[in-house]
Steps between C-alpha positions, in 0.01 A plus 500: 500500500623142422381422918103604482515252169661235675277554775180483338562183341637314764180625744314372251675199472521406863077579538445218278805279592406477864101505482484244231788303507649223184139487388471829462843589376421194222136645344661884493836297407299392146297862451803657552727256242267576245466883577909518437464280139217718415678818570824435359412370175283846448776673608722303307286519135409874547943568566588293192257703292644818603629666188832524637498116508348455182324094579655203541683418244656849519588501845701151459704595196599834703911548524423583844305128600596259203812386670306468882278251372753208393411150580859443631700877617819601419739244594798699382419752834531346820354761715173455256469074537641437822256683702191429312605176337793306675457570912048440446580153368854419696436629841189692528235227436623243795643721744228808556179445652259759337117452602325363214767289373676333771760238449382198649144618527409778792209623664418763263366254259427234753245680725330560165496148360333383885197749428410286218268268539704148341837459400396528152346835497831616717672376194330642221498797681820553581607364104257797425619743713846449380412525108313853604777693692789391279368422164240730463505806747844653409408550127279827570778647724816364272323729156471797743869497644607456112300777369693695793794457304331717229333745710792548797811379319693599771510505851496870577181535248277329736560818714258670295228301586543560873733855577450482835636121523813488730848414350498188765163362367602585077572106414384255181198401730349841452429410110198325568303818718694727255277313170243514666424902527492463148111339580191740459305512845290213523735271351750630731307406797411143371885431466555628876269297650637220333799567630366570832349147442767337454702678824178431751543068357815497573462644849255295620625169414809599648351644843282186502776231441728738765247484761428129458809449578601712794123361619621130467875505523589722761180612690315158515780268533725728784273780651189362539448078387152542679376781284158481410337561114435831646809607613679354182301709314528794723906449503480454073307880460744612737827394282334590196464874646867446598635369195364754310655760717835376435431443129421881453758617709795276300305672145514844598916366547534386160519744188438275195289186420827358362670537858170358659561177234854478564405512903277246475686225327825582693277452782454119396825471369670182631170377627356329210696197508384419841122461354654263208726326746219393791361312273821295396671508879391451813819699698268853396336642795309776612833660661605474150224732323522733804907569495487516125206773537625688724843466336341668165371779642802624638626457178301610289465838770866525439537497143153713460519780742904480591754363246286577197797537217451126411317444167140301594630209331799471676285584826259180470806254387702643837202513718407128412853364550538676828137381620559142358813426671321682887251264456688223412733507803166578757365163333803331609526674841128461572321202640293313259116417485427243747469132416094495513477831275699378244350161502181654519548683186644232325195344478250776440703662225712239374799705375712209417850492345866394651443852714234362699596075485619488886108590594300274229508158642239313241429546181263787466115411343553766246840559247727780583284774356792767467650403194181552297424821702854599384394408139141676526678792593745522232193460275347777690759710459541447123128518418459897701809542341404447192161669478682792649761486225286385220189779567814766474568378150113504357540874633796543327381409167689159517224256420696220427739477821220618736281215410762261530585615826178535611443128364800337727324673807208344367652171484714573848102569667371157332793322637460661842153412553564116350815494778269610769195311432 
């Protein structure tokens, strides 16, 4: 049953969560990263030499995958290039917080980039972290969902692989486990711990960075501002074990990983411009995050578990107007920081910019450093972008175009590093 599963890994997760805590989720964090490249790319070489796949340069000149691996999709179907193309770079990128890649920057990344031990290894670090998920990770898992198009055409076919699946639970997602019972024994068990790998990372940086939190937000600051180091970390095991509770208990809810993603960022829908716009105005407060949090659950509850006719698409775009515009008015109707705090940070942080003139009396020591962050992320961007892109291309047999592409992220990364030095 999907329950003892989701029971053993999250036991296991919380052991080593609790006892050890960020340095311990860090060191398994890098066993287990390699672990999940290891085991894919088996998985993935052994699948593409399957002789109903035929190789590589079989399985991308298939009638079935040649038109799923365009640079560019169909622009003549909207239902294809709106959802995947139009609402990501529109809407999706500013207004949905989604741990890992924040707008604005969040604590995800942040409580990682403090464990190093400069600001230059946080930033090579996190440069490197960035190139690994997006640019290189997916490839393994991208060849197996397209040689699922040979092997389970359909959507009904993947009901041979697993008879006793439920109708509820029969969804694209179930591709990936549905390849992989193609994999002899040993392999087979490589390729789930992977997996497993990969599920346990995520967990624990999330339990960790919850706890933190609730530990230094809410229990620290209102319950008990007199706590002790031992009670803090007494109070952080005990909303790990909590968190985790409620994490399981929401999973066993939800029937697909697609309806977890979709979840997720309609959670943070309408709350990613806060994190871009606290850096550029100094009316954001903390009633702010908390309405528009609070607002986008309810939300996203409703149009997950209640009103669920709505296209996910059209669910983010609504939920992120509706939670914009709540937390707009509560900014308006709630007091501001206080003179000192804002002051305060001011000079620490130096945000800068018209949004934040009324509290910078002098000129500041250093230039406005948020235009060239602005610029060092676009380069960013580009550069992943581009390796992503341009290592797709060498795979599909285009030489020429994937080493251009992978040359402008080449040129993005120099660029990036010159900016920053």
């Amino acid at each position: 049953p999907g329950w003892v599963t989701l029971f053993i890994a999250c036991s296991i997760t919380l052991i080593y969560s609790t006892l050890g805590g960020l340095k311990a989720i860090i060191i398994t964090d890098f066993v287990q990263f390699a672990l999940a490249m290891i085991g894919s790319i088996c998985g993935m070489l052994y699948i593409i030499r399957l002789p109903e796949i035929g190789g590589l340069s079989k399985l991308i000149s298939h009638p079935n995958v040649i038109d799923k691996i365009a640079l560019i999709p169909d622009l003549s179907d909207p239902n294809l290039w709106v959802p995947i193309l139009l609402i990501p770079l529109s809407v999706q990128w500013w207004a949905s917080y989604y741990p890992g890649a924040e707008p604005g920057g969040g604590g995800y990344i942040a409580q990682r980039m403090f464990s190093a031990k400069d600001e230059a290894n946080a930033v090579r670090a996190t440069f490197l972290f960035n190139v690994a998920h997006y640019a290189l990770r997916p490839w393994p898992w991208i060849l197996i969902a397209l040689s699922s198009l040979i092997i389970f055409p359909e959507l009904t076919d993947l009901q041979t692989a697993f008879p006793a699946l439920s109708h509820d639970k029969l969804g694209h997602d179930v591709a990936y486990p549905a390849m992989l019972t193609l994999l002899p024994p040993g392999l087979l068990g490589l390729v789930a711990a992977s997996l497993i790998a990969a599920f346990m990372s995520t967990m624990s940086t999330q339990l960790n960075l919850g706890a933190s939190y609730l530990v230094n937000d809410f229990y620290h600051r209102f319950v008990n501002p007199d706590a002790s180091e031992k009670q803090l970390v007494l109070a952080g095991r005990l909303f790990t074990v909590i968190s985790i509770f409620l994490g399981g208990g929401l999973g066993l809810l939800l029937t697909s990983a697609g309806q977890a993603f979709t979840l997720l960022l309609m959670i943070g829908a309408g709350t990613g411009l806060i994190y871009i716009l606290r850096w550029f105005w100094w009316r954001i407060n903390a009633y702010t995050e908390i309405v528009a949090m609070i607002s986008s659950i309810v939300i996203a509850g409703y149009f997950n578990f209640v009103n669920t006719g709505l296209e996910d698409w059209k669910k983010i775009t609504i939920g992120a107007a509706l939670t914009t515009v709540v937390w707009v008015l509560a900014t308006y109707f709630t007091p501001p920081d206080s003179e000192e705090t804002l002051r305060n940070f001011v000079k620490k942080v130096n945000p800068g910019g018209p949004g934040w003139a009324k509290y910078t009396d002098e000129t500041p020591e250093e230039p406005w450093p948020i235009p060239n962050g602005i610029l060092c992320m676009v380069l960013g961007c580009i550069a992943t972008y581009s390796f992503l892109l341009g290592v797709g291309q060498l795979i599909y047999g285009q030489i020429e175009l994937g080493i251009l592409i992978c040359s402008l992220g080449a040129i993005s990364s120099f660029g990036l590093f010159k900016l920053w030095k």
